[in-house]
C-alpha angles and dihedrals in degrees: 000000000000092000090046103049087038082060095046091043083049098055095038088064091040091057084040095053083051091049101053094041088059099045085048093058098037080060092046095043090050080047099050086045087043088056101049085052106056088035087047084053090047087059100047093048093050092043083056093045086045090054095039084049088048094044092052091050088045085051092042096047094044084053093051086050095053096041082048089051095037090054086045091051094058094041089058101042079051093048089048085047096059094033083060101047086046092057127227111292 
């Protein structure tokens, strides 16, 4: 009978040992998925704050560009302006 319950015990815990391995890397393996996925979402919010980033500096470099051309544009309507009144030399 103490053979026999030392074998049952002993299987029980191996079975147990096997149990508990599975359900471990069933766990490791829904972390490791968990993880590509928060890290995939990382990724695709910083791509689109990189693009929004990007976006504002196009539009506010395309508003500095118009205010320079705009002020070149008047200095050189005022500089035609005097050059006319001047006359050709």
């Amino acid at each position: 009978m103490e053979e026999l319950t030392r074998r049952v015990n002993r299987q029980g815990g191996l079975r147990m040992e096997e149990l508990t391995r599975r359900v471990n890397r069933q766990g490791d393996l829904r972390m490791e998925e968990l993880t590509r996925r928060v890290n995939r979402q990382g990724y695709l919010r910083m791509e689109e704050l990189t693009r929004r980033v990007n976006r504002q500096g196009d539009l506010r470099m395309e508003e500095l560009t118009r205010r320079v051309n705009r002020q070149n544009d008047l200095r050189m309507e005022e500089l035609t302006r005097c050059v006319n009144r001047q006359g050709v030399f």
